[in-house]
Legacy VTK file of the C-alpha trace (Angstrom):
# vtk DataFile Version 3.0
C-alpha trace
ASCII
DATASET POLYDATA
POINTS 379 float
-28.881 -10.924 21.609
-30.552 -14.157 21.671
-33.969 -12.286 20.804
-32.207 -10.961 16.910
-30.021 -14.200 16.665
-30.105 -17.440 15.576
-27.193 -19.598 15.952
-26.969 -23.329 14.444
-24.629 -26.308 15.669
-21.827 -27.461 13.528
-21.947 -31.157 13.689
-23.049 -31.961 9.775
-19.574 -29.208 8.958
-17.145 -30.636 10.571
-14.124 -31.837 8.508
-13.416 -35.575 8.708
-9.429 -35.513 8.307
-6.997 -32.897 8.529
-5.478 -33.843 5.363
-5.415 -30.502 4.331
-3.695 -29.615 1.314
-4.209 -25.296 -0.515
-5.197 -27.073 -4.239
-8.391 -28.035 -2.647
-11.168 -26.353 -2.884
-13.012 -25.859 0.595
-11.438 -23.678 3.338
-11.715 -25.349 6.885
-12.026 -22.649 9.260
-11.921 -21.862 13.105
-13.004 -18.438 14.863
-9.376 -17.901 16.291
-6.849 -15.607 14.862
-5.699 -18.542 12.420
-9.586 -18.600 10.828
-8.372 -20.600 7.688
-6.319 -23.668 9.038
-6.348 -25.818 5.564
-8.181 -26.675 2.378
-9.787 -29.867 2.172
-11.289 -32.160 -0.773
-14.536 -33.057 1.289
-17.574 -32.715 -0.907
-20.210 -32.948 2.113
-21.216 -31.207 4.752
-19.891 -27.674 3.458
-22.256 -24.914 4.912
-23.321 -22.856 1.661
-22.141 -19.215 2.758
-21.737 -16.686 -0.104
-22.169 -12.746 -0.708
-25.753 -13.384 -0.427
-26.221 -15.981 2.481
-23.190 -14.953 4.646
-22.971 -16.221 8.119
-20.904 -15.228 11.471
-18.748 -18.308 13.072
-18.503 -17.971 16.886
-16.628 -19.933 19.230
-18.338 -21.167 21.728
-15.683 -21.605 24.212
-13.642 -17.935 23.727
-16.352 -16.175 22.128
-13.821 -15.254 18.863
-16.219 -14.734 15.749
-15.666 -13.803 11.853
-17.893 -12.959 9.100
-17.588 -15.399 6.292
-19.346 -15.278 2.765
-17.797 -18.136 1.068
-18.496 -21.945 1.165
-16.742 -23.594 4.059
-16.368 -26.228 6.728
-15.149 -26.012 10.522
-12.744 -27.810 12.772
-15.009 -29.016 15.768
-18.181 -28.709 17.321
-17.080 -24.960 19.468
-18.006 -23.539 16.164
-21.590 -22.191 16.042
-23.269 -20.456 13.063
-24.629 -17.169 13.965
-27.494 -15.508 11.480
-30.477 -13.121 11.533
-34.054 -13.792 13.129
-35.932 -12.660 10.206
-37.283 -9.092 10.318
-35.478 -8.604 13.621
-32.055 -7.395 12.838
-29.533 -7.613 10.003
-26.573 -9.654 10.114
-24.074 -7.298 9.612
-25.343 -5.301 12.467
-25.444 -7.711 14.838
-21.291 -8.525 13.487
-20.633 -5.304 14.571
-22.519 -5.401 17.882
-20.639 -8.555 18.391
-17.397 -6.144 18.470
-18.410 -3.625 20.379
-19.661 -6.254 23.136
-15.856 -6.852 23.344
-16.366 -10.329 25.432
-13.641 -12.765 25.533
-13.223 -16.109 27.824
-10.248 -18.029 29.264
-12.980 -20.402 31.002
-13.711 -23.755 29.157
-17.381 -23.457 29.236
-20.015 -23.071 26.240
-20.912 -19.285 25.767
-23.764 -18.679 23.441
-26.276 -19.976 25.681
-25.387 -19.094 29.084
-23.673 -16.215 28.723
-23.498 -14.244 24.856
-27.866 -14.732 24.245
-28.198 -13.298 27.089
-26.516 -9.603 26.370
-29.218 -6.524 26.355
-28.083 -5.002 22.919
-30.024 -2.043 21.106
-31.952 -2.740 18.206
-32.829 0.031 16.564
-35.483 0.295 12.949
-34.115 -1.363 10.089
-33.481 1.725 8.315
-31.198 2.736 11.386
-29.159 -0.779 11.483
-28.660 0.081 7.681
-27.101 3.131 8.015
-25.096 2.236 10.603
-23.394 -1.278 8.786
-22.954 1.634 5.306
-20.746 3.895 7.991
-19.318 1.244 9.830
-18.492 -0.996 6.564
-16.552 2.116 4.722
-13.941 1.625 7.963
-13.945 -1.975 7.327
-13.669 -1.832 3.723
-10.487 0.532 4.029
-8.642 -1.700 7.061
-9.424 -4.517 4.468
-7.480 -2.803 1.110
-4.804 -1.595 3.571
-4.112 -5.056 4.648
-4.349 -6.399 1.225
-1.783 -3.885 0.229
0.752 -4.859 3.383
0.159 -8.477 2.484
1.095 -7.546 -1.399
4.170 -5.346 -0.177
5.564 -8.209 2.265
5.309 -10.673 -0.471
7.303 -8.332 -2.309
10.063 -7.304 0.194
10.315 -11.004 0.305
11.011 -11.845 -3.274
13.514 -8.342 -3.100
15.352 -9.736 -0.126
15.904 -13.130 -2.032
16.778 -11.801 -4.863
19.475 -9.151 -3.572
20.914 -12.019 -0.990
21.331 -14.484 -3.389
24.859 -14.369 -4.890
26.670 -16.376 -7.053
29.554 -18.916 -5.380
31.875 -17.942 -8.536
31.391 -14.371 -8.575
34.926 -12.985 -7.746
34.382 -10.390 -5.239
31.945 -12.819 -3.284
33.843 -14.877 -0.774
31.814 -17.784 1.060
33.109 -18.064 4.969
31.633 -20.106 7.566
29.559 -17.763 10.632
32.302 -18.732 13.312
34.688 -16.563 11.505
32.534 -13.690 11.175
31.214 -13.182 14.838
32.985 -12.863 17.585
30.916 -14.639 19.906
28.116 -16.751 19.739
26.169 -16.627 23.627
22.919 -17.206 25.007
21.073 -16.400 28.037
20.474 -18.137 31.459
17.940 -20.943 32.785
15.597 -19.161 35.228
15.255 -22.342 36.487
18.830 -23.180 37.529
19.871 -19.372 38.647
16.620 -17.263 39.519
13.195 -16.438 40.050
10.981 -14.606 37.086
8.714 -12.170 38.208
9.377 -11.283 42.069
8.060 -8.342 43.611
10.931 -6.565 42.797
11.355 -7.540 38.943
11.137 -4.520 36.928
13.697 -5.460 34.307
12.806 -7.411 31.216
13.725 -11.488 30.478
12.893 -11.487 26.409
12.181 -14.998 25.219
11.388 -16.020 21.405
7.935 -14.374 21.567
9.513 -11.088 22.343
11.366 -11.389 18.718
8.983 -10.740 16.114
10.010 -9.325 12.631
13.258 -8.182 12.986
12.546 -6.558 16.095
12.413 -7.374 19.909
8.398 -6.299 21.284
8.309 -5.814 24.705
4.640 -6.220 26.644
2.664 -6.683 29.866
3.252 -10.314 29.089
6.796 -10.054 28.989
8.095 -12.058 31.922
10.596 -9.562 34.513
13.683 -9.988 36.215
15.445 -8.251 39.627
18.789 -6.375 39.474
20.454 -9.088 40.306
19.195 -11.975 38.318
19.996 -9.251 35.099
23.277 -8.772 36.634
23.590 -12.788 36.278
22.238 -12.657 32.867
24.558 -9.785 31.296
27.691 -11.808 32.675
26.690 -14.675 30.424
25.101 -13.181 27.531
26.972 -9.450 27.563
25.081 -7.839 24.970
25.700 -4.725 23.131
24.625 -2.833 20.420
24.858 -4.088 16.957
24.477 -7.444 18.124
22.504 -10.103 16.622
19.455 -11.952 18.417
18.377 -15.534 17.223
15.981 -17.986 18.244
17.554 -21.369 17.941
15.030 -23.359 20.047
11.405 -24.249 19.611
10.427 -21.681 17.161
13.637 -21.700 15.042
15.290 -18.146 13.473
13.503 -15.291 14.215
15.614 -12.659 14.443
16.292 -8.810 15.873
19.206 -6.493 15.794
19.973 -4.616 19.038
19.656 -1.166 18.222
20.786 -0.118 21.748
22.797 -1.597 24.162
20.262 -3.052 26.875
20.089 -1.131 30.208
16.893 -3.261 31.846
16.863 -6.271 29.572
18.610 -9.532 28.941
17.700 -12.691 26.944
16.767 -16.306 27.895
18.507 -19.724 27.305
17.901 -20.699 23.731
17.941 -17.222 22.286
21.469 -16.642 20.931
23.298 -13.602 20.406
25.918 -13.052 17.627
28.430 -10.467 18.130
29.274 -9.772 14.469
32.983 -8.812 13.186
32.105 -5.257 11.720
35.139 -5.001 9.435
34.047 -8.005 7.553
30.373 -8.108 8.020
27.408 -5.650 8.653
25.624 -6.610 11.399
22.095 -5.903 9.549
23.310 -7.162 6.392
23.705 -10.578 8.080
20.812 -10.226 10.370
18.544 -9.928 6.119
21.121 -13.284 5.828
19.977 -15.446 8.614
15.878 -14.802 7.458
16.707 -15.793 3.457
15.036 -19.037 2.592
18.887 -20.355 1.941
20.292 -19.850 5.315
16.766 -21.181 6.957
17.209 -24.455 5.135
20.889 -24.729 6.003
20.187 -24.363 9.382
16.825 -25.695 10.099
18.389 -29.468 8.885
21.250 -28.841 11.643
18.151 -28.724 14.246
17.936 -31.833 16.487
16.547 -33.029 19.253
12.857 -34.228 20.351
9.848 -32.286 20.932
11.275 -29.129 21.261
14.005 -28.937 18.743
17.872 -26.579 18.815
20.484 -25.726 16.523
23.286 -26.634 18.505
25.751 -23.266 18.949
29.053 -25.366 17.231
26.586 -26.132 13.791
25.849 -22.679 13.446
28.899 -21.502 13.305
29.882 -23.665 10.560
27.055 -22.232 8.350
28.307 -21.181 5.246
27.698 -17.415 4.602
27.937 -15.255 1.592
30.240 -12.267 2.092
30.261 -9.168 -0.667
32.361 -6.095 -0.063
31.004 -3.889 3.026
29.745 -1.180 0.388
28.034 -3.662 -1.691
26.654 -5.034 2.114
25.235 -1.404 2.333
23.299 -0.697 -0.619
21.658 -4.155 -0.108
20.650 -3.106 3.753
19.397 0.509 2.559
17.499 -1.384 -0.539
15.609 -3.968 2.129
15.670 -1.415 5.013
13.156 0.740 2.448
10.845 -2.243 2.592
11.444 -3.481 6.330
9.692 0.119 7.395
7.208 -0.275 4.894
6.017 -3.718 6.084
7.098 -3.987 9.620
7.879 -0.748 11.332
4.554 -0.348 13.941
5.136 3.621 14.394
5.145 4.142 10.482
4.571 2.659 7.209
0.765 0.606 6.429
1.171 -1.201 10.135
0.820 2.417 11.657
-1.942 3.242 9.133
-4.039 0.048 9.087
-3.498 0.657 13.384
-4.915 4.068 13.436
-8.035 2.521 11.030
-8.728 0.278 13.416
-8.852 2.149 16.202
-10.904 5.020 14.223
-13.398 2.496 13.412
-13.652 1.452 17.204
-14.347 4.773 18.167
-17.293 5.282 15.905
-18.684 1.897 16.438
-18.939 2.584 20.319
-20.619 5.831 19.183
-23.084 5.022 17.259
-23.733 1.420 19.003
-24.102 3.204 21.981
-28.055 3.976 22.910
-29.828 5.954 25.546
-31.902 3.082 26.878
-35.731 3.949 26.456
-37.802 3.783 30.033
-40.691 1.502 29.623
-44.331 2.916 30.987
LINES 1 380
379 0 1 2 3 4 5 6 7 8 9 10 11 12 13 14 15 16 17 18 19 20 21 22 23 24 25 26 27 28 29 30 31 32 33 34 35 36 37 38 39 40 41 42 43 44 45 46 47 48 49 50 51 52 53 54 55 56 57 58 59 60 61 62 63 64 65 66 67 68 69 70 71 72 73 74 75 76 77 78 79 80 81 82 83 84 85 86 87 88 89 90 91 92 93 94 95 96 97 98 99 100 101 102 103 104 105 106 107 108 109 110 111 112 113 114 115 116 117 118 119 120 121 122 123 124 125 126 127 128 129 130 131 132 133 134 135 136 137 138 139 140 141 142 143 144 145 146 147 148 149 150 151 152 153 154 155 156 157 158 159 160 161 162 163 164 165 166 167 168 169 170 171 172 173 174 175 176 177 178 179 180 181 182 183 184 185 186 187 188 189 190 191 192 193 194 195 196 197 198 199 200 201 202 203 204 205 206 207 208 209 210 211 212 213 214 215 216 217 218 219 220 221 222 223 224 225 226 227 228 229 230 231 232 233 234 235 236 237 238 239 240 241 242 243 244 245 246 247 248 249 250 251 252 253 254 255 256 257 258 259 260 261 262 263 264 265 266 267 268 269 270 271 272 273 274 275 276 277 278 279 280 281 282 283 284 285 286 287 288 289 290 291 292 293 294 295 296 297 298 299 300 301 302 303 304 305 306 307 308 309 310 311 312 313 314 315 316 317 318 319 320 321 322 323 324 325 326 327 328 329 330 331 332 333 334 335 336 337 338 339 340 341 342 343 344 345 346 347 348 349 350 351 352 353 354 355 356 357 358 359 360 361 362 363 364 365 366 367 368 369 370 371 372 373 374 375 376 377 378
């Protein structure tokens, strides 16, 4: 790789100050999933990447890298600039070699160097490289308008949602009642570190946390942390969940939210994640689950959040949140209204999330196919 690349050091791009604000003009970027952490008003030092002089930023310490064509600056010196050797290779190409390498690092060392320069790669005539970036690029092109279009289509299930959940105080057949009166119970799970041990040998049950809740829904993974039988036997004493109710993050990462579809055979949830048990002949439990993520509620109960580095909404606050209530069949045709655009936006089996997926994974396929070489014997 080192023989087709060039990379350059950051130091003259790095931002000064973090005073970021989005009505200035230059992006500050990073490699990482983030890649555009701020705008900033700094008039030096911006490394002059457009259509024509694009560039690849690589991290030097995790080996993350993005293809940027616009003006920009970077966080810190783990940011190298990756172009061409002239005549050697074209950029683009060596992006998607970059991909199919697949390398990643936990280890806090610099990479470009010792390790990534190093990589045998084919290189391939010019004319070659060229056709492969044209078939490679359609893929990339169509991941890119799908995601455009998800972004456009959560913006608008967001403006939907706030729109159909925000209701008048004087309308007649709205009532206003605080949440204590319309849940049964407000729990939360146990302290592994007071009652049990995550992760024995014998842990094949699931212990979700806040980064198992992620829009509107509870994702389990490898990195999920496990339980025994009997530390979830613990757990469903305190928290005893059941379907239709209500999950909430109210530490750390404030009021993300799922509804329990099912009621949980091999899972249970963690201290800090609470679980509403809503009263169904007054409220639906979706209908307030589309409450609690409206920008109204979030303000209402993000100021009740106290606390010092790791902030809670205590359990007695919450209930005294004041909550719109419309008839149950009004309650319905707002849930089947935003449950059109939940699927549309969020649903991972279906809708663009499914489609941009199955993109990605097509493009994979025919990147290791035609980046993949019979290597030439030398005489």
């Amino acid at each position: 790789m080192g023989e087709i690349a060039e990379y350059e050091q950051p130091s003259k791009y790095i931002v000064s100050n973090t005073n970021y604000n989005d009505e200035f003009d230059t992006p500050v970027l990073t490699a990482g999933q983030s890649f555009i952490l701020g705008y900033t008003d700094e008039k030096k030092g911006i490394f002059k990447a457009s259509k024509d002089n694009p560039v690849v930023i690589f991290d030097d310490f995790t080996g993350a890298f993005k293809w940027v064509d616009f003006p920009f600056k970077v966080k810190s010196s783990a940011v190298k600039m990756i172009t061409a050797k002239k005549g050697k290779a074209l950029l683009r190409y060596i992006y998607h070699l970059m991909g199919n390498i697949g390398f990643s690092s936990s280890a806090h060392t610099r990479l470009w160097i010792s390790k990534y320069s190093e990589f045998k790669v084919p290189v391939p005539p010019m004319a070659v490289q060229s056709e492969i970036v044209r078939i490679l690029d359609n893929f990339t092109e169509l991941t890119a308008e799908l995601t455009a279009e998800l972004t456009a289509r959560q913006k608008q299930y967001e403006y939907y949602r706030e729109t159909l959940l925000r209701f008048d105080e004087n309308t007649a057949d709205i009532s206003y009642m605080p949440l204590g009166e319309l849940i049964i119970s407000l729990n939360t799970g146990l302290n592994p570190r007071k009652f049990f041990v995550l992760n024995t040998p014998d842990a094949k049950n699931y212990y979700i946390t806040i980064r198992e809740i992620k829009n509107n829904k509870i994702v389990i993974s490898e990195k999920t942390d496990r339980l025994n039988d009997e530390a979830l036997r613990l757990c469903n004493r305190r928290s005893n969940l059941e379907k239709g109710d209500i999950l909430f993050s109210g530490t750390g990462t404030i009021g993300e939210t799922a509804l329990i579809e099912e009621t949980p055979k091999n899972w249970n949830i963690k201290e800090g994640v609470y679980a509403f048990k809503p009263r169904k002949d007054k409220i639906m439990p979706k209908f307030l689950m589309f409450l609690l993520n409206t920008n109204k509620i979030r303000h209402d109960f993000l100021k009740k959040a106290a606390g010092g580095i790791v902030k809670s909404v205590p359990m007695g606050e919450m209930k005294k949140l004041q909550i719109p209530v419309p008839s149950l069949e009004e309650q319905k045709r707002v849930v089947d209204l935003l449950d059109r655009f939940d699927t549309l936006c969020s649903d991972i089996s279906q809708g663009l999330p499914a489609e941009i997926e199955a993109r990605q994974k097509q493009y994979e396929y025919y990147r290791d196919k035609l980046l993949t070489f019979e290597e030439k014997a030398v005489a």
